[in-house]
DRENZABA-175808 format. One line per 4 residues: number of its first residue (from 1); their letters; for each residue y, z, x of N, C-alpha, C. Coordinates in nm, 2 decimals. Each point is the difference from the previous one (the first is absolute). Example, Ala and Ser with C-alpha at 12.3 -4.5 7.8 and 13.67 -1.06 7.14 Angstrom:
1 = as = -0.57 0.78 1.32 0.12 0.00 -0.09 0.12 0.00 0.09  0.11 -0.07 -0.04 0.11 0.00 0.09 0.11 0.08 -0.08
END
This chain:
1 = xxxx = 3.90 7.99 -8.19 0.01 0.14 0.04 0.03 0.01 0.15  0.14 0.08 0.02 0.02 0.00 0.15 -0.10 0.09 0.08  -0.05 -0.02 0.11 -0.08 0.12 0.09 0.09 0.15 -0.02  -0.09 0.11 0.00 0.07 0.13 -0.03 -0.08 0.04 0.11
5 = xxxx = 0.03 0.05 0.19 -0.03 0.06 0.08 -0.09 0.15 -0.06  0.10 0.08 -0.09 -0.13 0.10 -0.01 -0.05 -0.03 -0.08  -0.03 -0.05 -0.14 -0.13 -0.07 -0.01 -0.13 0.07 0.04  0.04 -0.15 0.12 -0.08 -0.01 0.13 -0.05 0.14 0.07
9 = xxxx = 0.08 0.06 0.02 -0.02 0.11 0.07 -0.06 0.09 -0.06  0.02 0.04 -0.15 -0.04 0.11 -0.07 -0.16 -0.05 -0.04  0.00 -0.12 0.02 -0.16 -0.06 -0.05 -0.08 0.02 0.20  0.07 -0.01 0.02 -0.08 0.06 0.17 -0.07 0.12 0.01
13 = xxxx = 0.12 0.09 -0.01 0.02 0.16 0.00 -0.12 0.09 -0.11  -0.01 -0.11 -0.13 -0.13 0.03 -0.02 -0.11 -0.05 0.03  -0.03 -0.11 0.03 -0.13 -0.03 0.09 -0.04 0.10 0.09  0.10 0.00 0.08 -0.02 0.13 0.14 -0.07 0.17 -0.06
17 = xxxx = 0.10 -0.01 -0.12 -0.03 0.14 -0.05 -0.15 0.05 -0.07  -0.05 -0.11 -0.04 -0.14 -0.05 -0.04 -0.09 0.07 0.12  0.05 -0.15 0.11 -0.06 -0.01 0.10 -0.03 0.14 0.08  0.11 0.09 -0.02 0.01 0.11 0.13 -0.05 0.16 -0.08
21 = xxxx = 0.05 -0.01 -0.11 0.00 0.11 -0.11 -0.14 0.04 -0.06  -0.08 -0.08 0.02 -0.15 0.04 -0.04 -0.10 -0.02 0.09  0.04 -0.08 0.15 -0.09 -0.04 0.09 -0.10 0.12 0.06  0.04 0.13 0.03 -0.08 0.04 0.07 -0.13 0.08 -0.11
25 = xxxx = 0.03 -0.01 -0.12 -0.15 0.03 -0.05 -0.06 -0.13 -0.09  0.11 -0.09 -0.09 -0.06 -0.08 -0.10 -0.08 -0.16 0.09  0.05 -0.04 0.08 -0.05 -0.09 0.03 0.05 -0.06 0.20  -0.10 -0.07 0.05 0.02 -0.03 0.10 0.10 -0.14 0.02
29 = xxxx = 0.04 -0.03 0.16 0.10 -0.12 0.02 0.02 -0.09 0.07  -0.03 -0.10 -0.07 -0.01 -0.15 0.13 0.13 -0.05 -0.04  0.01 -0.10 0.10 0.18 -0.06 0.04 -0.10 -0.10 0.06  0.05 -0.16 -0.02 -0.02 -0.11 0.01 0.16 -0.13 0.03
33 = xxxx = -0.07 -0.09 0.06 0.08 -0.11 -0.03 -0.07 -0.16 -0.06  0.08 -0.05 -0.08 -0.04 -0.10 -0.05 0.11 -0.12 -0.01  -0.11 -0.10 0.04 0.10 -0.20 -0.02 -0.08 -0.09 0.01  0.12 -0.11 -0.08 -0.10 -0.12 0.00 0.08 -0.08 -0.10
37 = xxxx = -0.03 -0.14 -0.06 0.06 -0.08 -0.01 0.03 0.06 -0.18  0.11 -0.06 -0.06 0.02 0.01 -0.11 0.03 -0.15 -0.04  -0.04 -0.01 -0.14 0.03 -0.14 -0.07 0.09 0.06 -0.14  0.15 -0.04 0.01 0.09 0.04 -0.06 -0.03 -0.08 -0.17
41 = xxxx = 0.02 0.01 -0.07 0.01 -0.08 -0.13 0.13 0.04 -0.07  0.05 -0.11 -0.01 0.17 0.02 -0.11 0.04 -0.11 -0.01  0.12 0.00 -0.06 0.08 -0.13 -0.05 0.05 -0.09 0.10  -0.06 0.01 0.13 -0.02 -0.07 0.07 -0.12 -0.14 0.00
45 = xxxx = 0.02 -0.14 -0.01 -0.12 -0.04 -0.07 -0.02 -0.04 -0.14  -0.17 -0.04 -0.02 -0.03 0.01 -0.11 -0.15 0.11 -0.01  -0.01 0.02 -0.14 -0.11 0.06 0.00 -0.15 -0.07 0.01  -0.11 0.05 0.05 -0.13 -0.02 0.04 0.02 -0.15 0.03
49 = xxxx = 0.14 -0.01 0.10 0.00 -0.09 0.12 -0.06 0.05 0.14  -0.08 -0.08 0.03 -0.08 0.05 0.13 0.11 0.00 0.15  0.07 -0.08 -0.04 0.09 -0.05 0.12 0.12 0.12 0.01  0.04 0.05 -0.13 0.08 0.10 0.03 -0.04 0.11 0.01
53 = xxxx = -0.13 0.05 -0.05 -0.09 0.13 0.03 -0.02 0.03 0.17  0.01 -0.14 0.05 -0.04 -0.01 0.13 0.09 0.02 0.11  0.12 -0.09 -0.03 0.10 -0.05 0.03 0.13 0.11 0.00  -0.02 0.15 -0.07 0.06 0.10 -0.05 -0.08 0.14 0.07
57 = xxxx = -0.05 -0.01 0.14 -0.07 0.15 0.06 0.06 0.04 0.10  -0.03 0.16 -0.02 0.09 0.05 0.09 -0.05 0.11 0.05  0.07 0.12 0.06 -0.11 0.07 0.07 0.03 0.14 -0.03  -0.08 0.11 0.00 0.10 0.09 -0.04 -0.15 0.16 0.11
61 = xxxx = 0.11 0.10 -0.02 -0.06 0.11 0.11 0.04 0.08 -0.07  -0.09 0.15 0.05 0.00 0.11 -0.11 -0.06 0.13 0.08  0.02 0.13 -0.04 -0.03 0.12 0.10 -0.08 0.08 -0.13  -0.11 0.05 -0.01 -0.09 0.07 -0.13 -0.03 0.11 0.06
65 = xxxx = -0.01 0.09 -0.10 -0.05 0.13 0.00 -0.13 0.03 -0.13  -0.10 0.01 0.03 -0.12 0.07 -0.10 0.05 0.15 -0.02  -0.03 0.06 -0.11 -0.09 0.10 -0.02 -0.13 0.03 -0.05  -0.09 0.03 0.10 -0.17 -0.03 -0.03 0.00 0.16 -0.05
69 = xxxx = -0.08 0.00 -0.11 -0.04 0.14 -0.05 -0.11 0.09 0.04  -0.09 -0.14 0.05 -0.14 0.08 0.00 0.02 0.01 0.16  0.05 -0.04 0.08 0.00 0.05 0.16 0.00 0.12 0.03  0.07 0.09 -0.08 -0.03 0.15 -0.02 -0.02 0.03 -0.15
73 = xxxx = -0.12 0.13 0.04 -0.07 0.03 -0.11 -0.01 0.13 -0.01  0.15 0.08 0.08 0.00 0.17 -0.06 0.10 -0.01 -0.05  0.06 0.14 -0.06 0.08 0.04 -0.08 -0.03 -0.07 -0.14  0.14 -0.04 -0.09 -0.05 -0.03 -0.16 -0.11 -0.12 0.01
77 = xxxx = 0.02 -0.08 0.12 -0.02 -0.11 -0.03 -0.16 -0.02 0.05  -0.06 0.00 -0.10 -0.18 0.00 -0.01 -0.02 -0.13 -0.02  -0.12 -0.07 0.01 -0.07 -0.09 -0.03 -0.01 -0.03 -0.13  0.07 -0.14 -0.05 0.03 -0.05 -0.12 -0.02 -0.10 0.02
81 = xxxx = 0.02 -0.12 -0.11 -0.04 -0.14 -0.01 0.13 -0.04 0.01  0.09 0.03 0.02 0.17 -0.03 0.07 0.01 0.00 0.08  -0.06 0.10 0.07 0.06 0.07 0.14 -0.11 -0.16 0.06  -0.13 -0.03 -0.05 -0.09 -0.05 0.16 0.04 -0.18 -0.05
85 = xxxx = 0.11 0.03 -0.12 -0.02 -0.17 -0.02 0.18 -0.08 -0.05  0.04 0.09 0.09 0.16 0.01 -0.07 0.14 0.00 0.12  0.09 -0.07 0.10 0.07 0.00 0.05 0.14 0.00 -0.02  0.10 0.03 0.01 0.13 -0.01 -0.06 0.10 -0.09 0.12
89 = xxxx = 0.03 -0.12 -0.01 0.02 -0.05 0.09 0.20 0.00 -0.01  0.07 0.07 0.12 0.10 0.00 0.00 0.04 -0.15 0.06  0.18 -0.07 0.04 0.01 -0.09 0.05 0.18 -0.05 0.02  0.03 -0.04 0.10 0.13 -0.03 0.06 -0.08 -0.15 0.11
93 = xxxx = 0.08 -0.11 -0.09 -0.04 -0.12 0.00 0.13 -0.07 0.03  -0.01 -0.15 0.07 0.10 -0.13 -0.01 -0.03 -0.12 0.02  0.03 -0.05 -0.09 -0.09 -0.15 -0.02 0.15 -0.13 -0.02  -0.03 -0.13 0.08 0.14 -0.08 0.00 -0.07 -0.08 -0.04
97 = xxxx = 0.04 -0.10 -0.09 -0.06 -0.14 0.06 0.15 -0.11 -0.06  -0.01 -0.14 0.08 0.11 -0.08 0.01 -0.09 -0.11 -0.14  0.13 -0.03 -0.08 -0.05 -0.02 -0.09 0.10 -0.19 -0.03  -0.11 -0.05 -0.05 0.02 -0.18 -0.01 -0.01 -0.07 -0.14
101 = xxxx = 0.03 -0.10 -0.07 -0.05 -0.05 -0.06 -0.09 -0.09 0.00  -0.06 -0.03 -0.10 -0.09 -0.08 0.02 -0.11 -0.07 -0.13  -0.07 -0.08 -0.01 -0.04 -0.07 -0.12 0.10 -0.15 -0.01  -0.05 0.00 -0.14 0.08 -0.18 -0.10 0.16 0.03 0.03
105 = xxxx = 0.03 0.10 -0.03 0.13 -0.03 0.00 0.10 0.02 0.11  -0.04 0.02 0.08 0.06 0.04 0.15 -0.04 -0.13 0.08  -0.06 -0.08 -0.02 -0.04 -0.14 -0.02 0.05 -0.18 0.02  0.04 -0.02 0.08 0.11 -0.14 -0.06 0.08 -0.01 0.05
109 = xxxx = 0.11 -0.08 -0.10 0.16 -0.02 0.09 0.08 0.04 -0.07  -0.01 0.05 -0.13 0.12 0.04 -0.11 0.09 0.15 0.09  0.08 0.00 -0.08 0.11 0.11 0.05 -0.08 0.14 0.01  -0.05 0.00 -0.14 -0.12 0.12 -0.04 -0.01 0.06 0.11
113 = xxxx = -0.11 -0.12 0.02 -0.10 0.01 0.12 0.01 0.07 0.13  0.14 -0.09 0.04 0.07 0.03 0.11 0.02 0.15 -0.01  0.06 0.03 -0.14 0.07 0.17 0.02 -0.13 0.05 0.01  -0.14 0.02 -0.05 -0.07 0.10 -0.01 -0.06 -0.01 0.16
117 = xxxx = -0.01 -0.15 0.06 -0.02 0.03 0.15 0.08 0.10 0.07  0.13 -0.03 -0.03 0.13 0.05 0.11 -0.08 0.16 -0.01  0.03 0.05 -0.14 -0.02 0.10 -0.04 -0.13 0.09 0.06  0.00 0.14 0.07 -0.09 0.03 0.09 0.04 0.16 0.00
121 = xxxx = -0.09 0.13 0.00 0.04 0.13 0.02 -0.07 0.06 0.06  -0.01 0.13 -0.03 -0.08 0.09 0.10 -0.03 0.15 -0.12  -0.13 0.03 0.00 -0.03 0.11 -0.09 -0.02 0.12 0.11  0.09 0.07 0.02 -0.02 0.16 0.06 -0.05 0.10 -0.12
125 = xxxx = -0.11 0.08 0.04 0.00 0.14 -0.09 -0.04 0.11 0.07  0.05 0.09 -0.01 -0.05 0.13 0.02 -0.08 0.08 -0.10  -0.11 0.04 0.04 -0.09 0.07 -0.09 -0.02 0.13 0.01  -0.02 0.11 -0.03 -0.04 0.13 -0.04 -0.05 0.00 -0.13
129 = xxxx = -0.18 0.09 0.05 -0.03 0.03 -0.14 -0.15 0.07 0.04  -0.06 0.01 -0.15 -0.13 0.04 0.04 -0.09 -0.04 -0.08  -0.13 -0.02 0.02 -0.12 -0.09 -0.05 -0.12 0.15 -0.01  -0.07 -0.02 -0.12 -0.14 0.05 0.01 -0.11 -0.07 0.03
133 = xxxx = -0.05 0.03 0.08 -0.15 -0.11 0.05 -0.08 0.06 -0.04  -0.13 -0.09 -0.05 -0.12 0.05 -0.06 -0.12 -0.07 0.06  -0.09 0.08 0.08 -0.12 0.01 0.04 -0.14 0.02 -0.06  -0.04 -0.13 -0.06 -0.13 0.02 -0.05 -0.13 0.09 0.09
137 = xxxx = 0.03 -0.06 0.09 -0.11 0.07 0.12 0.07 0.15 0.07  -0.08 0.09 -0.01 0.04 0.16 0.08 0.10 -0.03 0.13  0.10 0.05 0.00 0.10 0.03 0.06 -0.06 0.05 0.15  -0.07 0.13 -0.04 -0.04 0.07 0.11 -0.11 -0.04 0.10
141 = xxxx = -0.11 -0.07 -0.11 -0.10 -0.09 0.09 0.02 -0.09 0.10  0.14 -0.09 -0.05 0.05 -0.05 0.10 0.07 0.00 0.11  0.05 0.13 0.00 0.08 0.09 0.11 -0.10 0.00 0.11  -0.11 0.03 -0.01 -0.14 0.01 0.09 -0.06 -0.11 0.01
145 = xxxx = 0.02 -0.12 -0.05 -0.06 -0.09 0.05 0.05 -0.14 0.08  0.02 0.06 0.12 0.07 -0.15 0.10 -0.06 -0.09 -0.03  0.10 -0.12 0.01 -0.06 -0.16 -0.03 0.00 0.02 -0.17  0.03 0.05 -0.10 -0.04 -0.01 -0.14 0.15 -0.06 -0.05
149 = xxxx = -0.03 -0.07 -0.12 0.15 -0.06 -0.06 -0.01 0.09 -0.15  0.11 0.03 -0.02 0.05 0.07 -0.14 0.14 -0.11 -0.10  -0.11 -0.06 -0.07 0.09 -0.05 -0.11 0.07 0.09 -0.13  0.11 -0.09 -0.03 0.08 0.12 -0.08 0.10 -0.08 -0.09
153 = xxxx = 0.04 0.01 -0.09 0.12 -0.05 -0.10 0.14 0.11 -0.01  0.09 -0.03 0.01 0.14 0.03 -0.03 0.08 0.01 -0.10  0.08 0.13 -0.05 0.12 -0.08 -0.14 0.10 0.12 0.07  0.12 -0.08 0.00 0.13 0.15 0.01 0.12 -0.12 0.04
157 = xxxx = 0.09 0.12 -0.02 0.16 -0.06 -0.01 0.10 0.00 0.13  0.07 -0.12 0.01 0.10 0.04 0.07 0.12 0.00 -0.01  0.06 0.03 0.08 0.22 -0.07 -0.03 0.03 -0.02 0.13  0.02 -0.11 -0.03 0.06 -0.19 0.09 0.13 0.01 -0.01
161 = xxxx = 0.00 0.04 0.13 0.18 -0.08 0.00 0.01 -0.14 0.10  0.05 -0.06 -0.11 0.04 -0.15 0.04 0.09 -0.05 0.06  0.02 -0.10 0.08 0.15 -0.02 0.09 -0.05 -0.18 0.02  0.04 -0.06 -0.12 -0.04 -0.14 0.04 0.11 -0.07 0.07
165 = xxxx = -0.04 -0.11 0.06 0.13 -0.10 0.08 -0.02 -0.14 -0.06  0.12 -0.07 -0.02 0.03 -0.14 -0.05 0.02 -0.05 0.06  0.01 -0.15 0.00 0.05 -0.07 0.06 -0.02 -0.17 -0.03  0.08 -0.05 -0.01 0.03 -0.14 -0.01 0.03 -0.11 0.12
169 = xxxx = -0.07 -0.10 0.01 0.09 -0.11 0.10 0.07 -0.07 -0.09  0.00 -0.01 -0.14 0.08 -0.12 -0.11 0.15 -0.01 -0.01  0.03 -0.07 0.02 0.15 -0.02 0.00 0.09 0.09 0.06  0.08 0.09 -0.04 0.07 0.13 0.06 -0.10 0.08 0.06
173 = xxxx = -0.09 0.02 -0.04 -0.08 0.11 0.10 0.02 0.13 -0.08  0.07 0.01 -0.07 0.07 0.08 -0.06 -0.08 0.09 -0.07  -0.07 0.15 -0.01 -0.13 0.04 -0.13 0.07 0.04 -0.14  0.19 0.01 0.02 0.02 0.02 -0.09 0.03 -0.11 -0.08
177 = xxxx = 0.03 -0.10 0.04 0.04 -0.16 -0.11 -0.17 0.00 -0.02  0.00 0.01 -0.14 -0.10 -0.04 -0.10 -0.03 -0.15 -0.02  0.05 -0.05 0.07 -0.01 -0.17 -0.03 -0.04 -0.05 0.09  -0.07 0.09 0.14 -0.08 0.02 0.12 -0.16 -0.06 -0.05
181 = xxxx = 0.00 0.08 -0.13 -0.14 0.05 -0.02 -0.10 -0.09 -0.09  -0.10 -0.05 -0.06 -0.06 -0.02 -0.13 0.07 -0.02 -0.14  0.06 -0.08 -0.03 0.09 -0.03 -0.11 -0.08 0.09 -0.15  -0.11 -0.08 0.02 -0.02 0.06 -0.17 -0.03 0.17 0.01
185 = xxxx = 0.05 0.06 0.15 -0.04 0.16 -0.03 0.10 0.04 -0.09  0.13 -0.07 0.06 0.16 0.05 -0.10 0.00 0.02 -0.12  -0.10 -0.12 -0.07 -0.03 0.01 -0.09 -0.04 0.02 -0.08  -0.11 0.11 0.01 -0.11 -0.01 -0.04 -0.01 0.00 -0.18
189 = xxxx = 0.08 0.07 -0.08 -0.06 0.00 -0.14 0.12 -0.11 -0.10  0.08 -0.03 0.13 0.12 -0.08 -0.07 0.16 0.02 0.03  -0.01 0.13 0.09 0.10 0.07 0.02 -0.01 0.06 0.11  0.12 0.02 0.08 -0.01 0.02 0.17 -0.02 0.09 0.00
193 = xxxx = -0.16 0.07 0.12 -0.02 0.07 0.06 0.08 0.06 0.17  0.08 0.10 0.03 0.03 -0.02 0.11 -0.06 0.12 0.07  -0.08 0.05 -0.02 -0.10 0.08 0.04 -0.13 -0.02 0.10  -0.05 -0.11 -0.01 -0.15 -0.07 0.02 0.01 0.07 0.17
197 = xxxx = 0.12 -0.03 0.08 0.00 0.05 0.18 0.02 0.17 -0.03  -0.12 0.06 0.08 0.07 0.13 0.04 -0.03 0.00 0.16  0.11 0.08 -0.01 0.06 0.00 0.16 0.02 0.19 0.08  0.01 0.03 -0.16 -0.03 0.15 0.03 -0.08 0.06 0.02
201 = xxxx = -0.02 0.11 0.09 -0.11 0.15 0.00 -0.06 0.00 -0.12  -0.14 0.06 -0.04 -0.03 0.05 -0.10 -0.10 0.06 0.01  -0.05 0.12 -0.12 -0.07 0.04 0.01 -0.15 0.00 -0.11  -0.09 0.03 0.00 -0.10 -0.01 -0.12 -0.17 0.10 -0.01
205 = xxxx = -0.07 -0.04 -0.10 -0.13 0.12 0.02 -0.05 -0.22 0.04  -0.15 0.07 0.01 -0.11 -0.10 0.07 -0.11 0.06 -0.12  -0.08 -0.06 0.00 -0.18 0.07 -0.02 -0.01 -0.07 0.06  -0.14 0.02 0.11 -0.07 -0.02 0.09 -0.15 0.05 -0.05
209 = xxxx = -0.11 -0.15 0.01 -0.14 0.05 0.02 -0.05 -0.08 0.11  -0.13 0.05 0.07 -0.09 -0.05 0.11 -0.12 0.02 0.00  -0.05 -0.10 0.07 -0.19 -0.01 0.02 0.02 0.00 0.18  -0.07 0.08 0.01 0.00 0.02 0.13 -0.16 0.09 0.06
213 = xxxx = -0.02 0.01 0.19 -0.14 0.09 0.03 0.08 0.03 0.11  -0.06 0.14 0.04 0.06 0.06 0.14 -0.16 -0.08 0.05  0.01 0.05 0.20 -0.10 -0.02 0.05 0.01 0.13 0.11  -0.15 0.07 -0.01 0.02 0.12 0.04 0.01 -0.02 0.16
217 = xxxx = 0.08 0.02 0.11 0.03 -0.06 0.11 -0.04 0.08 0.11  0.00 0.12 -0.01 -0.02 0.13 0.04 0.00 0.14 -0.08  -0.03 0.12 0.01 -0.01 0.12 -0.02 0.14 0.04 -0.11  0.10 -0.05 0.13 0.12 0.02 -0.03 0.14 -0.14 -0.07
221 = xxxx = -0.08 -0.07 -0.01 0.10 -0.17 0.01 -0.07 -0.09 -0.10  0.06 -0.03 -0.07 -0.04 -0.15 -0.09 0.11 -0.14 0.03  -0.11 -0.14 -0.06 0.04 -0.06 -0.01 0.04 -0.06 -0.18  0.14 -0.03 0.00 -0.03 -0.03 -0.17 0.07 -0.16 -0.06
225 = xxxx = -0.05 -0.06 -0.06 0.02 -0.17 -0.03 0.03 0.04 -0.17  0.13 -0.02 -0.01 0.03 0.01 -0.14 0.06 -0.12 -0.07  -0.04 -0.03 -0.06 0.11 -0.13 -0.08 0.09 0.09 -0.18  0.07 0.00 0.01 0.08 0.03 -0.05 0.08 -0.14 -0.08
229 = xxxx = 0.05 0.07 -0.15 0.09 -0.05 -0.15 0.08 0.04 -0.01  0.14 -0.04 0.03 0.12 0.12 -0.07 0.13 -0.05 -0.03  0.02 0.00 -0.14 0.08 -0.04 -0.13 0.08 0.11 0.01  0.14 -0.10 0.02 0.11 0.11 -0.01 0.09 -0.04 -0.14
233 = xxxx = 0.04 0.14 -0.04 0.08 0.02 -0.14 0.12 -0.12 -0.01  0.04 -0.07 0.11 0.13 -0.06 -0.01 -0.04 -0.13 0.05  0.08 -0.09 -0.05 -0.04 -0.15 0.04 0.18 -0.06 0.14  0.03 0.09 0.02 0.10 -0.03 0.10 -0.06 0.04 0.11
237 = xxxx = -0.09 0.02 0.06 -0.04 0.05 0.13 -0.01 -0.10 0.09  -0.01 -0.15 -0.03 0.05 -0.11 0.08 0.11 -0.05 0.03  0.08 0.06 -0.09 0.12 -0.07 0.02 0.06 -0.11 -0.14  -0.08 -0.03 -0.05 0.00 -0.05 -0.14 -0.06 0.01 -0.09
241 = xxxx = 0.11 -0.02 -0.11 -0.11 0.04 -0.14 0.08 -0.10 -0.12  -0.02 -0.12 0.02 0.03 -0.07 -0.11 -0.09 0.01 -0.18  0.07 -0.04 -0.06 -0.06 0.05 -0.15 -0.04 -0.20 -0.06  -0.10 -0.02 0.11 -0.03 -0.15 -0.10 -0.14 0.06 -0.04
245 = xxxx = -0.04 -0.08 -0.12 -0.11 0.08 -0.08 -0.15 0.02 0.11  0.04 -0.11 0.10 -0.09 0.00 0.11 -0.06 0.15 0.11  0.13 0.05 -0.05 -0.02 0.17 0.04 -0.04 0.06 -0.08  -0.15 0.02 0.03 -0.06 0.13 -0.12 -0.05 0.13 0.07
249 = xxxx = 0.00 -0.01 0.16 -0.01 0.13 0.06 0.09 0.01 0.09  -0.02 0.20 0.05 0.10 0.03 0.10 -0.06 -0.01 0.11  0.02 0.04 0.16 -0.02 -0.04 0.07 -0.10 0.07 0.05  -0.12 -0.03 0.06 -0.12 0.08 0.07 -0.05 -0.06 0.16
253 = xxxx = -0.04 0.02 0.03 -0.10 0.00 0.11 -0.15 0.06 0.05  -0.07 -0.10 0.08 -0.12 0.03 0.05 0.00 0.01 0.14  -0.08 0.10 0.06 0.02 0.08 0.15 -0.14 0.03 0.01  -0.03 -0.10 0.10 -0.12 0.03 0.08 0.01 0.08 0.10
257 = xxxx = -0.04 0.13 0.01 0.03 0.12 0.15 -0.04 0.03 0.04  -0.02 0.01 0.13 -0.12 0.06 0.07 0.04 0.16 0.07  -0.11 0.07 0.03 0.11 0.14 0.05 -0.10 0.05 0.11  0.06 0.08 0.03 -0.08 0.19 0.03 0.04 0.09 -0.01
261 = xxxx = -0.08 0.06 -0.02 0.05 0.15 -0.05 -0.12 0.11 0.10  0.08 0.10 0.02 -0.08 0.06 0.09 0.08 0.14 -0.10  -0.11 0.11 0.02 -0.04 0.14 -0.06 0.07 0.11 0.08  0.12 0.07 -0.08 0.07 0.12 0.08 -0.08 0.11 0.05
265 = x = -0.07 0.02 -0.12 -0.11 0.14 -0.03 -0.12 -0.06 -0.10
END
């Protein structure tokens, strides 16, 4: 799927519209920043290889907006078990990481080998989306209590636009000669795949969940440590997506973040 600019933009324009269109009675508004390392997982590698879990991290940065409910408590919006235990977490994110092979078969001196070394990329994504956070502990108790931590769980969606980079040192250099690359990707069920490199734009949804605690920092300001899951719909978001039976997922990542966030109103 090629990138479609509005898309993008129409999925903004409603965030904002959210954001601006009900703020001054349904709920109050913090704006944050968040980063920290990501560990990429995809067809880069092998699976529950430690070397390429490790060997595959990268970094990624991000700008959040809350809507807290219970911060204000006139107009419709009364005291409910939503409002003092419930966040709606908005988000415009970018996460890279440079991506290697690694494991048995990247391994040695065979030609293989050689190509899946040469072989090396780069995962870009762009994120927008939004998350519901859930607060077992009162919302508003912890608004008032400096020094307190508020633990919380996450589920919501995003759409990733992807812009991965190839590249080869093997023979030509070349990302379009397929004979650069992993022989048995060509062929994977018996018959030539010439698909496995993508080199194009694209686009996709995500789910996203997290375990995460703010720390109450001030009156007005938190501190928040999130580690974050998120599985995206498409397995090209690295840059490859060969079909040996060895591929049984699409591509996800884990993001350890740290933030602040500080309180508009």
């Amino acid at each position: 799927m090629m990138f479609d600019l509005r898309q993008f933009t129409i999925i903004m324009l409603f965030m904002m519209g959210i954001s601006t269109g009900f703020a001054q009675n349904w709920f109050s508004n913090e704006i944050g920043v968040v980063f920290g390392p990501v560990v990429f997982q995809s067809d880069f590698g092998e699976r529950r290889d430690l070397e390429s879990t490790m060997g595959n991290t990268g970094f990624g940065i991000g700008f959040v907006h809350y809507m807290n409910f219970d911060y204000r408590t006139r107009g419709p919006m009364r005291y409910s078990y939503f409002n003092d235990h419930f966040r709606i977490r908005s988000e415009i994110s970018w996460n890279w990481t440079n991506l290697k092979h690694f494991g048995q078969w990247a391994e040695g001196t065979s030609e293989n080998a050689k190509k899946l070394k040469a072989h090396t990329g780069r995962a870009n994504n762009l994120d927008v989306g939004m998350q519901l956070e859930y607060f077992p502990f009162s919302v508003k108790e912890f608004s008032y209590d400096i020094g307190a931590f508020a633990p919380y769980v996450s589920l919501g969606v995003h759409y990733t636009l992807f812009s991965p980079e190839v590249f080869t040192s093997y023979g030509d250099n070349d990302v379009n000669n397929l004979y650069n690359f992993f022989d048995p990707w060509r062929y994977p069920n018996g018959k030539e795949d010439t698909d496995f490199i993508v080199t194009e734009v694209g686009a996709t949804f995500s789910i996203v969940g997290s375990i995460g605690t703010r720390y109450k920092l001030s009156r007005m300001s938190d501190l928040v440590l999130d580690l974050r899951w998120q599985r995206y719909f498409s397995d090209k978001v690295d840059g490859l997506n060969h079909k040996l039976p060895s591929n049984k997922a699409n591509d996800h990542l884990i993001w350890l973040n740290f933030g602040y966030i500080f309180y508009l109103n």
